[in-house]
Each structure stands twice: as C-alpha cells, then as structure tokens.
C-alpha positions in Angstrom: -12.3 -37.1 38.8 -13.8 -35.1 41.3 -16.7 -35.8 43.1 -19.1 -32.6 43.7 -22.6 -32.0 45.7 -25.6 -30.1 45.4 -23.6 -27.5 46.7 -20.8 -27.5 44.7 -20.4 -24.2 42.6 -20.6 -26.3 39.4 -24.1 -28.1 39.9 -25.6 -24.8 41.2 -24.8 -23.7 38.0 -25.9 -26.4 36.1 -29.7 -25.9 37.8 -29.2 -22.4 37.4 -28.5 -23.2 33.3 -31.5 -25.1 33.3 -34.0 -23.0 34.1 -32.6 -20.3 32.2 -29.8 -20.7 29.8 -27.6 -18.0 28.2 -27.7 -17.5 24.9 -25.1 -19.4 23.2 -25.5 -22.7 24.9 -27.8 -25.3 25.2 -27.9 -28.1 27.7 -28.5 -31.8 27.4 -29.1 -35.0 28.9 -29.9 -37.0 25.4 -27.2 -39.3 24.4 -28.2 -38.6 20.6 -27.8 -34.9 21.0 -24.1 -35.7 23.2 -23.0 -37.9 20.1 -23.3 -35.1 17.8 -21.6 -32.8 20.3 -18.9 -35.1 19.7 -19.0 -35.9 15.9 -19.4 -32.1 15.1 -16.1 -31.1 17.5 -18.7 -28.5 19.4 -17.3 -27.5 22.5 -18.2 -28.6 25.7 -17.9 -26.3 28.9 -19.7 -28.0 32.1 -20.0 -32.2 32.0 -21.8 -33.5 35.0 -22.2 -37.5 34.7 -23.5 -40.2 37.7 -20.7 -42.2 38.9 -23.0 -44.8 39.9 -24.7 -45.5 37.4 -23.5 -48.8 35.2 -23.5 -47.7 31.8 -23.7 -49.8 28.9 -19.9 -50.2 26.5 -21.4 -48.0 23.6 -22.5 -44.9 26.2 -19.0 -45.7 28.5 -17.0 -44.9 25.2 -18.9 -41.8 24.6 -19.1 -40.9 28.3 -15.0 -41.1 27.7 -14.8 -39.3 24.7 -17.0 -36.5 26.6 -14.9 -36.1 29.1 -12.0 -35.8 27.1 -13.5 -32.9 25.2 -14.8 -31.4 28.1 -13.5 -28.3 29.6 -15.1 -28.9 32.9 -15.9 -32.3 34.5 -17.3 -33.7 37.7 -18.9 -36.8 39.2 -22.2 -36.5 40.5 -24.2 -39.3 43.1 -27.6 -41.1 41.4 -29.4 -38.9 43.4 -28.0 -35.8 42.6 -28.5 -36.5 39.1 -32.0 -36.7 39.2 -32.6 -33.4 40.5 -30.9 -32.2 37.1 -32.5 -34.8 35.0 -34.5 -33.2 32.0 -35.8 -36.2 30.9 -37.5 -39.8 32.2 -34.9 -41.8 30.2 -31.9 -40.1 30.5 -28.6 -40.9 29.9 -27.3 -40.6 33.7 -24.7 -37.5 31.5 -25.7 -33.4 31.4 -23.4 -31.4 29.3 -23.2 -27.6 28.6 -23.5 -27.5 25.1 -21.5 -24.4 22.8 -24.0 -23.5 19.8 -21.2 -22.5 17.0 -22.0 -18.5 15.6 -23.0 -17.6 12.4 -22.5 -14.5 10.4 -24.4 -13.6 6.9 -21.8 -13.6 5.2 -21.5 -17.7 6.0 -25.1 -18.2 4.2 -24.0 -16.1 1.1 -23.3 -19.9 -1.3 -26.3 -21.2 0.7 -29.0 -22.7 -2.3 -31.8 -23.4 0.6 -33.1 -22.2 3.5 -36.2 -22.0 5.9 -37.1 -19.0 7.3 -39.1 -19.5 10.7 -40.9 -16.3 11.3 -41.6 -15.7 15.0 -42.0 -19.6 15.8 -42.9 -20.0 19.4 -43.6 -23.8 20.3 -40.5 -25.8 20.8 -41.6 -28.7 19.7 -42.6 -27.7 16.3 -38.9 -25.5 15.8 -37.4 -29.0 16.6 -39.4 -30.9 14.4 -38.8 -28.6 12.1 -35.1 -28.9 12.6 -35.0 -32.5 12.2 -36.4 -32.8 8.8 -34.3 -30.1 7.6 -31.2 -32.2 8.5 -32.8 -35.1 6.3 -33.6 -32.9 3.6 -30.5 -31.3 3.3 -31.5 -27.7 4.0 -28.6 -25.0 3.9 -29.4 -23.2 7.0 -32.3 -21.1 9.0 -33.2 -18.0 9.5 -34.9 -17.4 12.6 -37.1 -14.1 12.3 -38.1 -12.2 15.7 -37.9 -15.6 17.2 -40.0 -15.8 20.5 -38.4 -19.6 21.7 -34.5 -19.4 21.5 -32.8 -21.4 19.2 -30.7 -22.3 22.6 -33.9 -23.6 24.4 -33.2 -27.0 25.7 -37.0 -28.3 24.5 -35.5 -27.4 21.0 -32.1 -29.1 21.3 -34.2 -32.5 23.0 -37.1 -32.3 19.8 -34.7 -31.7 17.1 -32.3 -34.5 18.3 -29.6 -32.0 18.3 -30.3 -31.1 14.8 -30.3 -27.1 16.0 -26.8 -27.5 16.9 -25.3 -28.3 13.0 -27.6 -26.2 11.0 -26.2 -23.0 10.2 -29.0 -20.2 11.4 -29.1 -16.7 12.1 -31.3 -15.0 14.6 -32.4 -11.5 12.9 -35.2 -9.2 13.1 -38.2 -8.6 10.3 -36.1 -5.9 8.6 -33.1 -7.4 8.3 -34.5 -10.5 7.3 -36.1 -8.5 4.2 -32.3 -7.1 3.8 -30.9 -10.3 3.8 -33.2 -12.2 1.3 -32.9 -9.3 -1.2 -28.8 -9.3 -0.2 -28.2 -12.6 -1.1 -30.7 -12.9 -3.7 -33.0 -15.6 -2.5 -36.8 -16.3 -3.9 -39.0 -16.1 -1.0 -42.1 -18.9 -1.4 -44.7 -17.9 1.9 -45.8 -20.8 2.8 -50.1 -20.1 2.8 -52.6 -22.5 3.6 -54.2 -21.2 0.4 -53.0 -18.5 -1.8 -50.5 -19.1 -4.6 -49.7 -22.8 -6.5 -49.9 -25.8 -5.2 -46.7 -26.5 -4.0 -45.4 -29.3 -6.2 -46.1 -26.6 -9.3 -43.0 -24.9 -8.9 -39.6 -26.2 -9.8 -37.4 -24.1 -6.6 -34.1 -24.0 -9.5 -32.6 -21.0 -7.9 -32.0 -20.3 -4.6 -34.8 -21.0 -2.3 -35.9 -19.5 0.9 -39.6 -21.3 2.4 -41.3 -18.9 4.9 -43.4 -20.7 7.6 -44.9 -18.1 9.9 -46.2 -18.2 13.7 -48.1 -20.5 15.1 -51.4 -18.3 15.5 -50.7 -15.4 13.4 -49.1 -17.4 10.8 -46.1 -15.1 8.7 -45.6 -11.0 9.5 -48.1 -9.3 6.8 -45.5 -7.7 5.4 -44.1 -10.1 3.5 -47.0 -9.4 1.0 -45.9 -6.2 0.7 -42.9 -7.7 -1.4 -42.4 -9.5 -4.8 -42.4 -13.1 -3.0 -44.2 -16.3 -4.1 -46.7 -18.1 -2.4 -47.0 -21.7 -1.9 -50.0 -23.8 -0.3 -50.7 -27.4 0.7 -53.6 -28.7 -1.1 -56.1 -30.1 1.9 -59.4 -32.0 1.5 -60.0 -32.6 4.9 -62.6 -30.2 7.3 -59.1 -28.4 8.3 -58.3 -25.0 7.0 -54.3 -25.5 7.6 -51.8 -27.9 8.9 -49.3 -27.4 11.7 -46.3 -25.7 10.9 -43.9 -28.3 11.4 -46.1 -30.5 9.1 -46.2 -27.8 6.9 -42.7 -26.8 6.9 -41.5 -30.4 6.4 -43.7 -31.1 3.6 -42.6 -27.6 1.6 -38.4 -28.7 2.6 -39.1 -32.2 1.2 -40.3 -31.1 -1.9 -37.6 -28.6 -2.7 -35.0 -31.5 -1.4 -36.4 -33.6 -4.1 -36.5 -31.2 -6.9 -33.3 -29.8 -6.9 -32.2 -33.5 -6.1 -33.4 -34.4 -9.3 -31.5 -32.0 -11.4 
C-alpha cells in the first residue's frame, strides 16, 4: 500500500472534501457509519487510514474489508491523520463515502415517509434520521433543504442512517406534485392545530411534515387538503424540537400500522 503526505494529491483532496463536499458524497471518520458503508455495498472512492496506529481485531477486519472495496487507498502517518480527523475519537480511517440516487419513481410502493421541510441544523436532520431507521420509515423527502443531505455533521449524527434511507431532495412545488402523484395523506406536524396525534389511525399511506427550525413548515401547505397533527404539551413550552417532534409523530405511525 502506498504511503502518501500532506502533499500528496489524494490528502489535499481529502481536506479539500472536508470543508466542502460535493454533492453526492459524504465523508467519514465513524467506524459505525464505515460498517454500514460496508453492509449496504455503497461505494467507496478515497480511503485514507493511519498505518501506525494499532487497531483493535474487530476494526482490522473492517479496515480490510474497506480497503478491498475501496477504489482508492493510501496510508497515512498518525500525524497526518489528525489534521483530517473530524472527530476526538476517531477511528484512525477517513473514507469518501457514495450516497446511492433516488428517483420518484423509487418511492412510488413507499407506505411512509417524512417530509423535512427546509431543515437547517444538522444535528436535528440526523437525529431525525436515526429514529426513522428504527421505526421503519420508507424514505424522505427533503423540501428546499438548507443543510445537504451529504453534510458530514448529518452522516456523524445520524450514524450513517442518511446513507440507507431512500430520499429525494426537491423543491416546495414539486414536493406538492409528488404527494398528490403518489397519493400520500399529508399530517403537518403543528404544535397545536389539528388532533392529538395518537387520534388518528395513519392506514393509508403516510407522509409527516416537520417544518424549519424557526419558521416551522412553508405556509402553503395550508393552502392544501392536508391533516394536521400536534403533540399535546403541559409544560411552559409552546413546542418541542423538531427532531423530538418528528421522532415522536414516526413512532406512532410505526406502531399503528405495526399493529395491523
């Protein structure tokens, strides 16, 4: 294997990748989100790992079966790999990640989705992400999305999650085309407005809208025959965070059509 420097083509693009990646691939350092590059078969360009670093047996076998998937591979010095290092405890292993594309016509069987409408934190799109996973949720809809389902703070906070769910990145209007297209009932998820959110049953195909941070959901979504869905709260708090939110609503339609 070859050995490369700081500057070595390869690692120049690597920091280059970090601090902005193109759309279409993510980048990680997280030995969860490498495993599921390597369970899910996604494609790895660029594979950067510190030769002296003494790994443990479980992260040597998948630091093999990395590089055999790799397309690109080189061996970086301890040092070097802390320059790229995105996170405290890291796995001493950066990969170029491939995100797999989507079309609509992919989502068209689909029974439940979330619809993320101009999400902007990371942290709550990962979250967000990782309980979707766990409750079985079809795929996502990302709607004039402000952080990139690529961004590397999603990828690390959704514990690769955003790299097996199906989604689609799309603007308002073609969001509106798509629900009515594929026949979905959109429930807006309000901190007041509508039922209580364990009233409905969700026995046809499901989309839950969860909308920005701030400005919560685009106001035209009221403008359409949608439901609307609220988390009762007895606290001094007039709403919950979105990924609280959004996990709470995906739970509950897990469970329901579980049920049937």
């Amino acid at each position: 294997m070859e050995k490369i420097g700081k500057n070595h083509e390869k690692f120049k693009l690597m920091k280059d990748y970090i601090k902005k990646c193109p759309l279409g691939i993510t980048i990680s350092d997280d030995l969860q989100v490498l495993s599921i590059a390597v369970e899910y078969n996604l494609e790895i360009d660029l594979l950067l790992y510190d030769y002296e670093t003494e790994y443990k047996e479980d992260t040597k076998d998948l630091l093999n079966k990395l590089i055999n998937k790799a397309n690109q591979v080189y061996e970086i010095s301890h040092a070097s790999y802390l320059s790229l290092a995105l996170k405290e405890n890291h796995a001493g292993i950066i990969a170029l990640i491939k995100l797999k594309e989507y079309q609509k016509e992919n989502f068209k069987d689909f029974d439940f989705i979330m619809v993320l409408d101009r999400l902007e934190i990371p942290g709550n799109i990962g979250t967000i992400y990782r309980t979707l996973d766990s409750a079985k949720c079809d795929g996502v809809l990302l709607v004039d999305p402000i952080s990139k389902i690529n961004n590397e703070k999603i990828t690390s906070s959704s514990r690769g999650c955003n790299l097996i769910i199906p989604t689609l990145s799309m603007s308002y209007n073609e969001a509106q085309e798509f629900i009515k297209e594929y026949k979905f009932n959109a429930y807006l998820g309000e901190p007041k407005l509508g039922l209580n959110y364990q009233e409905y049953d969700y026995d046809e195909k499901v989309a839950i809208v969860v909308g920005n941070e701030r400005f919560g959901i685009n106001p035209d979504w009221y403008n359409h025959k949608n439901k609307k869905v609220y988390i009762p709260m007895d606290g001094c708090q007039n709403s919950l965070n979105v990924g609280v939110a959004a996990s709470i609503l995906a739970y509950e339609v897990y469970m329901k059509k579980r049920r049937r």
